[in-house]
C-alpha positions as CSV (number, residue, x, y, z in Angstrom):
1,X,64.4,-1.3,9.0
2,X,65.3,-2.1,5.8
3,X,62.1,-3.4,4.9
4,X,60.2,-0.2,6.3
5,X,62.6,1.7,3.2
6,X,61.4,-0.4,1.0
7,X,57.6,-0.4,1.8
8,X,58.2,3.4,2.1
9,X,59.6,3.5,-1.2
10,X,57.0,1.7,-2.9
11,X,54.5,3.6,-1.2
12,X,56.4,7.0,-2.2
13,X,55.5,5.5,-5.8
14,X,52.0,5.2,-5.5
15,X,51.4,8.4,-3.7
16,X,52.9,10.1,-6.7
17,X,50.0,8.6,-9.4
18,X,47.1,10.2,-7.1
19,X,46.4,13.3,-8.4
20,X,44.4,15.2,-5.8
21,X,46.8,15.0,-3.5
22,X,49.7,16.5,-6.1
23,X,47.2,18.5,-7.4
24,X,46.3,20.3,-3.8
25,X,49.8,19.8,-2.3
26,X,52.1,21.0,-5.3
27,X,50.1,23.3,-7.9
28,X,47.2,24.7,-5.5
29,X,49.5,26.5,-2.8
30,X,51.3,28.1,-6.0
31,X,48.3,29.1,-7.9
32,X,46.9,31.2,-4.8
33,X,50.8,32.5,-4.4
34,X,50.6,33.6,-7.7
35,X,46.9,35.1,-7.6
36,X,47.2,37.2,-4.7
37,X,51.0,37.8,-4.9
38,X,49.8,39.3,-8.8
39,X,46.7,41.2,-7.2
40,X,48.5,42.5,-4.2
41,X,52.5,42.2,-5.2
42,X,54.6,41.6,-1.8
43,X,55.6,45.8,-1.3
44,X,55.0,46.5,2.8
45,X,51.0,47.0,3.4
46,X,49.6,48.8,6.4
47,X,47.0,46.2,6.5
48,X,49.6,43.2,6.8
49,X,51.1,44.8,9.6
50,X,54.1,46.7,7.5
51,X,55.0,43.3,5.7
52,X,54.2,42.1,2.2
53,X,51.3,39.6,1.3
54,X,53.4,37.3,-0.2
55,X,55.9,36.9,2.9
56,X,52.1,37.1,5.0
57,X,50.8,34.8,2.9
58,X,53.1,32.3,2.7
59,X,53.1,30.4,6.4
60,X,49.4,29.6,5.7
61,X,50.0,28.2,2.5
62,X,52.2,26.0,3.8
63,X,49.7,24.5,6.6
64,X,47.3,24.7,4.0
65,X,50.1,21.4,2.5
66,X,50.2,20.0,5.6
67,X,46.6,19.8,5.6
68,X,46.0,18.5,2.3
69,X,48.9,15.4,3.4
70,X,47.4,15.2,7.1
71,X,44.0,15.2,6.7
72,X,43.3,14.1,3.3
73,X,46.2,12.1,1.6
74,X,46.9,10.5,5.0
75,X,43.6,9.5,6.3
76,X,42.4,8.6,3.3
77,X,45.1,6.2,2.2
78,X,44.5,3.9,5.6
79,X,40.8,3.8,5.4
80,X,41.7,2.6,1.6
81,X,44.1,0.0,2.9
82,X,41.4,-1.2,5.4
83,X,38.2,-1.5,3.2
84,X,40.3,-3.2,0.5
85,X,41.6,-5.7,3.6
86,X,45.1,-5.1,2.3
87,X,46.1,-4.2,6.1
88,X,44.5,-7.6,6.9
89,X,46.3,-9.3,4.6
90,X,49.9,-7.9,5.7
91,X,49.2,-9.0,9.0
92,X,50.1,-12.9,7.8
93,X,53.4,-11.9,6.3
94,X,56.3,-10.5,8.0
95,X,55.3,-7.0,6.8
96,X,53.9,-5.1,10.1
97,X,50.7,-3.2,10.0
98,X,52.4,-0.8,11.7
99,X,55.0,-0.5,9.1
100,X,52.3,0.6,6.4
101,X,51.6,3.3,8.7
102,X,54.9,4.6,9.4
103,X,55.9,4.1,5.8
104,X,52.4,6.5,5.0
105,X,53.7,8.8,7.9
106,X,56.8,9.7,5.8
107,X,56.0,9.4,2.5
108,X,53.2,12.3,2.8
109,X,55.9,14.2,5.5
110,X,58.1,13.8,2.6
111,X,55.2,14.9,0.1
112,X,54.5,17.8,2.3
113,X,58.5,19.3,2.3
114,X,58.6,18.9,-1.3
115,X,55.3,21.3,-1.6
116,X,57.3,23.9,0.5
117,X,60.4,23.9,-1.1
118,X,58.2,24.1,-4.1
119,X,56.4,27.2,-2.7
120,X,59.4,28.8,-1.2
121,X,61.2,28.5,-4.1
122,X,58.7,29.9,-6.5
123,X,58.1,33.0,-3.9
124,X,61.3,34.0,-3.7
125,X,61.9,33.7,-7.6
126,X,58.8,35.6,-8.5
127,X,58.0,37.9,-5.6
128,X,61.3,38.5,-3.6
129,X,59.9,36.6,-0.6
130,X,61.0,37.2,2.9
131,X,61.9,34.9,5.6
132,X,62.7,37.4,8.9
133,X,62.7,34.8,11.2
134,X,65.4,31.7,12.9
135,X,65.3,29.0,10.9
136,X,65.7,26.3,13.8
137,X,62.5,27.8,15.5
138,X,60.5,27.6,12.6
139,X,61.7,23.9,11.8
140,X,60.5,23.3,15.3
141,X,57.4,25.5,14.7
142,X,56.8,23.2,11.2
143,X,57.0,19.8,13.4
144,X,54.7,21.2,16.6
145,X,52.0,22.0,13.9
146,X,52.9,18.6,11.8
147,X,52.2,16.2,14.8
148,X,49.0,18.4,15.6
149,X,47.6,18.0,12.0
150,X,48.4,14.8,11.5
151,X,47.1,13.5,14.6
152,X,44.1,14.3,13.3
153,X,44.3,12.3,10.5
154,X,44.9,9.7,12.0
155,X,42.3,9.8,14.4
156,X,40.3,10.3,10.9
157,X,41.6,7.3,8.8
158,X,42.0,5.1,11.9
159,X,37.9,5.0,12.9
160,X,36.7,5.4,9.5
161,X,35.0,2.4,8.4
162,X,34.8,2.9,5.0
163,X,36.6,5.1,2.3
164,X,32.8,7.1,2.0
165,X,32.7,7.8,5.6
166,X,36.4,8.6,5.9
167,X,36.2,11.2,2.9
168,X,33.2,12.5,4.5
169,X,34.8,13.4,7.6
170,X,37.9,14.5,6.0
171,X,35.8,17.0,3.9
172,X,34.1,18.1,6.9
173,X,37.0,18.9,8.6
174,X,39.4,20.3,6.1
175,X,37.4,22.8,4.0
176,X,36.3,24.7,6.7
177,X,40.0,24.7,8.4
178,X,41.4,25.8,4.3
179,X,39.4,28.9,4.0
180,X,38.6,30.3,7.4
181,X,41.7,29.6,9.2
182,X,43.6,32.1,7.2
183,X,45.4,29.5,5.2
184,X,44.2,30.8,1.8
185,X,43.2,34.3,2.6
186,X,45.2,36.3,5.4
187,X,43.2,36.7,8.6
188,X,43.9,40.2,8.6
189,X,42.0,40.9,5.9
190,X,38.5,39.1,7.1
191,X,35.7,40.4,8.8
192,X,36.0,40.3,12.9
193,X,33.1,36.9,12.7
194,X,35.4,34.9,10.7
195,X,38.0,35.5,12.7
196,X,36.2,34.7,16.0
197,X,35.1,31.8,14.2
198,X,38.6,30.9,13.3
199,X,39.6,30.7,17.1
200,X,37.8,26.9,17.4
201,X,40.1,25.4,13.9
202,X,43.6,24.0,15.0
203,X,45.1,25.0,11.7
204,X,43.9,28.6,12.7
205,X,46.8,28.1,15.7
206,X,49.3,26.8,13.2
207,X,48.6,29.8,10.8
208,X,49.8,32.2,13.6
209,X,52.4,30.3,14.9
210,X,54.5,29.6,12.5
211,X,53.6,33.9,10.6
212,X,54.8,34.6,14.0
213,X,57.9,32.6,13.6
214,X,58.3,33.6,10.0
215,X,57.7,37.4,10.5
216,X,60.5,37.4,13.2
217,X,59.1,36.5,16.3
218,X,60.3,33.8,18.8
219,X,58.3,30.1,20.1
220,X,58.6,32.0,23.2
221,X,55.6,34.3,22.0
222,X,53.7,32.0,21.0
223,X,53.3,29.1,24.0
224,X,49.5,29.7,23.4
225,X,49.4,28.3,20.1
226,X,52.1,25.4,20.7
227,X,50.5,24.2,23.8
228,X,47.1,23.8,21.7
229,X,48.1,22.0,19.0
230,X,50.5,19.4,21.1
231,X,47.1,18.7,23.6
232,X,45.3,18.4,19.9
233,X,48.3,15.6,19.0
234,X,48.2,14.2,22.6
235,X,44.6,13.8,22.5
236,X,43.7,12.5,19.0
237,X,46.7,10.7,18.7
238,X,46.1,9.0,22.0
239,X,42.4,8.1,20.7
240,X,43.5,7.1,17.6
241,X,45.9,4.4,19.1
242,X,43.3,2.9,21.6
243,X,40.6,2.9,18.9
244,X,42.3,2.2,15.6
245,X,40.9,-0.8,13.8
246,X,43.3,-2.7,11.4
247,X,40.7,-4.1,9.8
């Protein structure tokens, strides 16, 4: 255990020079905060449902950190570590393969609480932002959608053979999750195609559960969305296991 730390630590080190993954994870959730939060202010809207953007806006943004950690950082980093061999080359020392993972699973968790308290802080400072919901549930609500997001990742950076074909699947499947899902712009306001097309991206279902935890509402209500993205992490976790390549 005390090795995992110290990997973990060292790993917490380099995450921190790679500045994509800052950039997207700590200043690019607070830029769109800021942008729409100036355009629209966070006073109660019809068109959010009687709520302000900001406190609307702000459970998307946070997937939106998740996804840049799940299915960029995360992925990416493994299907670095396997084209450079370096995963090959830890398994003839006592360090475990599967410590490298683990130690990548919580130094972009850790990455990805540090861009919320970052975001919640900055909301609340700026634009009086609103939290109507129970804490617990939405710490549960966080975790449901973490697993589910970074399953996918996984499943990503543990096939990928390359660092070209990784990023090129990581692309494909983030972009189109960022700015139709209602991560970056509140569903509410889109046209009724986006949002059917919305229905088929996981992060859509993480977008409404966790608005529907923060705007007051209860896991109860929302069993739809939970169940989907656990069978997501069941499913591409599962596959990612039985098919991941270590070198």
């Amino acid at each position: 255990m005390n090795r995992l730390w110290k990997i973990t630590a060292v790993e917490w080190k380099l995450i921190n020079r790679e500045f994509i993954t800052l950039f997207f994870a700590l200043i690019f959730p607070v830029l769109m905060l800021l942008l729409f939060g100036t355009i629209y202010g966070n006073r109660p809207s019809e068109i959010m449902g009687g709520y302000g953007t900001v406190d609307v806006s702000t459970p998307g943004y946070t997937n939106m950190i998740i996804a840049v950690t799940g299915l960029m950082s995360f992925p990416l980093t493994l299907a670095q570590y396997r084209e450079k061999k370096i995963l090959r080359r830890f398994m003839v020392t006592p360090v475990k393969p599967v410590e490298i993972l683990l130690s990548q699973f919580f130094v972009n968790i850790l990455m990805t609480v540090l861009g919320l308290v970052v975001l919640i802080a900055l909301g609340k400072v700026v634009f009086d932002l609103h939290f109507y919901g129970n804490v617990l549930e939405a710490i549960v609500a966080f975790i449901v959608i973490l697993l589910g997001i970074f399953s996918i990742g996984l499943f990503i950076g543990g096939l990928s053979k390359n660092m070209k074909m990784c990023t090129t699947i990581a692309y494909i499947v983030y972009f189109p999750m960022l700015f139709l899902s209602g991560a970056t712009i509140p569903i509410e306001i889109m046209p009724q195609s986006i949002i059917n097309i919305s229905k088929v991206l996981p992060m859509s279902y993480g977008v409404s559960l966790l608005k529907g935890i923060w705007l007051g509402g209860h896991l109860s209500d929302h069993v739809k969305e939970i169940v989907i993205l656990l069978s997501i992490a069941v499913v591409s976790g599962g596959f990612a296991v039985k098919f991941f390549k270590w070198e």
